[in-house]
LUMDO-166898 format. One record per residue (C-alpha): residue in three letters; z, y, x. Coordinates in steps of 0.001 Angstrom, whole numbers, padded with zeros to 6 digits, always signed. Each point is the difference from the previous one (the first is absolute). Layout:
BEGIN
ALAZYX;...
END
This chain:
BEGIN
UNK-032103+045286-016640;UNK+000797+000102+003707;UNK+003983+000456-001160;UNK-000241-002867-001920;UNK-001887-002303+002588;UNK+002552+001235+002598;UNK+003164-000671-002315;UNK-001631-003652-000604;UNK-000416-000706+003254;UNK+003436+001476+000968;UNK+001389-002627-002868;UNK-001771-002601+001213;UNK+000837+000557+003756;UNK+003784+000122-001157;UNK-000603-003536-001751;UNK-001643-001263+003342;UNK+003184+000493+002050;UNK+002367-000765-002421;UNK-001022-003325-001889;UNK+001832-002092+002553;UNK+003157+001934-001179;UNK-001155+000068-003351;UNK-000296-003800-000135;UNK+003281-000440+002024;UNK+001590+001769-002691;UNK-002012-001482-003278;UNK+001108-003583+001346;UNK+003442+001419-000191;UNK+000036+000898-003681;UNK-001445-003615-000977;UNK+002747-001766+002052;UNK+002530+002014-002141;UNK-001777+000095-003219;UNK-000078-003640-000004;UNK+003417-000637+001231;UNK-000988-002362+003373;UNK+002323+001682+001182;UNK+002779-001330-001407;UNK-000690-003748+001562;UNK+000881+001511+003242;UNK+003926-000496-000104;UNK+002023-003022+001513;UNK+000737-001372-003616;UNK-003222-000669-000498;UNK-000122-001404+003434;UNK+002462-002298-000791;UNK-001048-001629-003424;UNK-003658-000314+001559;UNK+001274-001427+003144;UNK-000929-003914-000574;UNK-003759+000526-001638;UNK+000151+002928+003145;UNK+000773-002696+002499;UNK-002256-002777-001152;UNK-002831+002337+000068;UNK+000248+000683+003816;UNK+000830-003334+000822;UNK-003613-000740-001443;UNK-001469+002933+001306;UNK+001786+001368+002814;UNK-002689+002399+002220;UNK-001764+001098-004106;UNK+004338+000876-000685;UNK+000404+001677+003204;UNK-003357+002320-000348;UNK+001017+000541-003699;UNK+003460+001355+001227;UNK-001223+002584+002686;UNK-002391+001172-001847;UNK+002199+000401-003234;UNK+002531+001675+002276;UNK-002368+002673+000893;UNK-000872+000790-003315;UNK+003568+000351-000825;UNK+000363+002886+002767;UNK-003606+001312-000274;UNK+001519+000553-003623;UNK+003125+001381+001013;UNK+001397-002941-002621;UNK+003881-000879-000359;UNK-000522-002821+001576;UNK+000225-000294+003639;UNK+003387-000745+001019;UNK-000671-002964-002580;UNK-003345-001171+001680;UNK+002004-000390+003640;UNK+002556-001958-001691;UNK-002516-002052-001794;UNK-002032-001011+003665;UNK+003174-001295+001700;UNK+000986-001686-003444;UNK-003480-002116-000375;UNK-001063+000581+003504;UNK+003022-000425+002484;UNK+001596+002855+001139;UNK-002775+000102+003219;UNK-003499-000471-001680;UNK+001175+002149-002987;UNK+001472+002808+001747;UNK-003114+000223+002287;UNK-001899-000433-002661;UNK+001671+002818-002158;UNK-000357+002236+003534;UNK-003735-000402-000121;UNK-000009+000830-003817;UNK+002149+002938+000224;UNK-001711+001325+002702;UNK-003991-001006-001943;UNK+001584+002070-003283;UNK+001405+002563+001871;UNK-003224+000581+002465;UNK-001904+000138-003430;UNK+002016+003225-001523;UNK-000211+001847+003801;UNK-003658-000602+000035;UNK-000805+001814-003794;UNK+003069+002911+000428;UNK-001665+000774+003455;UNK-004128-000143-001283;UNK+000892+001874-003363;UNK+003702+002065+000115;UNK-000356+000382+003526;UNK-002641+001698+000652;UNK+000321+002567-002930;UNK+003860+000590+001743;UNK-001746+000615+003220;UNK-002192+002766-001082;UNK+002640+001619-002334;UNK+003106-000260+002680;UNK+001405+003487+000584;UNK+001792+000281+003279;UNK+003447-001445-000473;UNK-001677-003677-001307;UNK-002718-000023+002773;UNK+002911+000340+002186;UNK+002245-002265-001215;UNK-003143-002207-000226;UNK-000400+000556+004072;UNK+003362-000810+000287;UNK+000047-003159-001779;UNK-003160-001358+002272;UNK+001538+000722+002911;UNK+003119-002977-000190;UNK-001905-001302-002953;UNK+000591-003592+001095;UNK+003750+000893+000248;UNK+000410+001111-003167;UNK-002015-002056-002114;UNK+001831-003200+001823;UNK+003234+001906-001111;UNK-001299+000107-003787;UNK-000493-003287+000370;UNK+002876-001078+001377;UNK+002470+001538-002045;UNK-000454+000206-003895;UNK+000965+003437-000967;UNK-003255+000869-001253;UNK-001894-002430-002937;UNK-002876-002317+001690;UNK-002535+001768-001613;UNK+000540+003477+000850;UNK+000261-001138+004091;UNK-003341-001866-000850;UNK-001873+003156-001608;UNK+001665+003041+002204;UNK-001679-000844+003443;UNK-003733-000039-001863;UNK+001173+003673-001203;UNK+000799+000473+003604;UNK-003088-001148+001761;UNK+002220-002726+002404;UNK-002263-001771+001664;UNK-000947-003781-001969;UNK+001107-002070+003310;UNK+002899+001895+000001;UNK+000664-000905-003587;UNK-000361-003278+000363;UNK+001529-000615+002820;UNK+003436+001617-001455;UNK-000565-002015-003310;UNK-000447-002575+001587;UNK+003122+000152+002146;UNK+001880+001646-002152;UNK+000610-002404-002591;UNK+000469-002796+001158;UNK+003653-000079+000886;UNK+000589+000714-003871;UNK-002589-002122-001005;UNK+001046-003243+001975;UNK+003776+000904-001491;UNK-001141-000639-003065;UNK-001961-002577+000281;UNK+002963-001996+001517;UNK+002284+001134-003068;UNK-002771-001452-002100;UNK-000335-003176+002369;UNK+003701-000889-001749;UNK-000989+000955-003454;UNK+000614-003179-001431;UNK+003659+000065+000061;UNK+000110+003344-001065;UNK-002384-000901-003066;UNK+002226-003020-000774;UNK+003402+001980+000188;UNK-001343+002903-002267;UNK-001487-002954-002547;UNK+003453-001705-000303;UNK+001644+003756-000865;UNK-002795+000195-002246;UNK+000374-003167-001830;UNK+004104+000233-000008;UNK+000092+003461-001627;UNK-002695-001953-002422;UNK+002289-002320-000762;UNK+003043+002066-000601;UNK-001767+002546-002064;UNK-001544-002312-002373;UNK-002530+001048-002573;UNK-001277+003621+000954;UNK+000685-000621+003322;UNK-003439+000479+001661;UNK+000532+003984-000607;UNK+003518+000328+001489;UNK-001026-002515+002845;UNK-002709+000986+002698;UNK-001715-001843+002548;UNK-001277+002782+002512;UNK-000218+000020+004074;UNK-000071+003325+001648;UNK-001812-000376+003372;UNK+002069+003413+000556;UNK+002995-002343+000666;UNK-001635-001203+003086;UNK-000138+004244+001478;UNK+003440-000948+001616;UNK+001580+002892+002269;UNK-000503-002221+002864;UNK-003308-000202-000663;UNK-000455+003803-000385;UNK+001842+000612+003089;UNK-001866-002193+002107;UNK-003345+001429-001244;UNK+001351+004094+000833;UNK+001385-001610+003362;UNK-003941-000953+000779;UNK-001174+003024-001430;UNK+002202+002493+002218;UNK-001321-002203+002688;UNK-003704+001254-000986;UNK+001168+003675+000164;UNK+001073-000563+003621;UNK-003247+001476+001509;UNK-000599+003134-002165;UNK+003780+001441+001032;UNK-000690-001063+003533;UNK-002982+001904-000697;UNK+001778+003087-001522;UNK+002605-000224+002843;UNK-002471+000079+002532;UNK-001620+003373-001503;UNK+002878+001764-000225;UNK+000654+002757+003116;
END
């Protein structure tokens, strides 16, 4: 009886910590099951873009809310959807209140999956770290602001696995922030002025679309496709500029090494 009270209880505990986690991931499987996400691509940014824009002009602080806080569902989810979102702020929002307003969602959505990995993952990690982790973990804490703002900076890792690895790590959560924060917005603002001049770009790809229409005749719409790839916008500029700024960040943890070397 006592076995069975303490197994309960051990279940039960186990639930306790994880249900943030638990829900983080249930909300997941909806999103996908349903196919919302789906909506998040700039074609369907495109042929919504009038009703989109009518909407905000009628309800411009309710549209601005509404877009930070479905930009931090999008990376609380980990959804396929964020390089969209930033384009979609400077699109309907100027390239200045919709990139800082993507910066703050980001950083809400991202602060969201720290906080359950470090409560839940984290502290199971912590107690079952052999030596080699809790070193690497001591290591990582040490220039942690460094080399999260280098994550950050430079895209070589997906969003959500620099969003979920410092919980696992126990970085501190102004640190996190801070680095999010930071971080992203020289991306984020880069995108948001590429969406800023999506109009033209929307128009140009519409008049390809419509020509190739026309030439193809019937059966056309299945040899013909109307797609935008925000991936187009990752130019090598771009990406150059952002692991410029994030060798920058590294500058104090080599000084660092350098200094500790006899």
């Amino acid at each position: 009886m006592n076995t069975a009270r303490q197994t309960a209880g051990g279940v039960t505990g186990w639930l306790k910590r994880l249900w943030p986690l638990i829900a983080l991931i249930g909300a997941m499987v909806v999103v996908f099951a349903m196919g919302w996400h789906r909506y998040f691509t700039v074609t369907a940014l495109a042929e919504n873009r009038e009703a989109l824009r009518d909407f905000i002009d009628a309800h411009r602080l309710l549209s601005l809310a509404t877009f930070v806080a479905l930009y931090a569902a999008v990376v609380a989810l980990s959804l396929p959807g964020g390089a969209v979102m930033t384009i979609a702020g400077g699109f309907l929002f100027g390239w200045l209140l919709g990139g800082a307003a993507s910066v703050v969602g980001a950083t809400i959505g991202a602060t969201i999956v720290f906080l359950i990995a470090k409560s839940t993952l984290g502290r199971l990690l912590a107690q079952r770290a052999g030596p080699f982790l809790s070193r690497f973990r001591q290591g990582f804490q040490e220039d942690a602001f460094s080399y999260l703002l280098f994550l950050r900076l430079v895209p070589i890792f997906p969003f959500w696995l620099v969003n979920l690895a410092p919980g696992l790590l126990n970085v501190t959560f102004a640190t996190y922030v801070a680095t999010t924060f930071l971080g992203i917005i020289p991306g984020t603002f880069a995108f948001a002025l590429a969406g800023n001049g999506l109009d033209s770009v929307i128009e140009a790809q519409r008049a390809m679309y419509e020509s190739c229409l026309a030439k193809s005749g019937t059966g056309g719409q299945e040899s013909c496709s109307y797609s935008l790839d925000p991936g187009m916008l990752l130019t090598p500029e771009l990406i150059a500029g952002c692991v410029a700024l994030g060798l920058v960040a590294l500058i104090p943890v080599v000084l660092k090494r350098i200094r500790r070397a006899p």
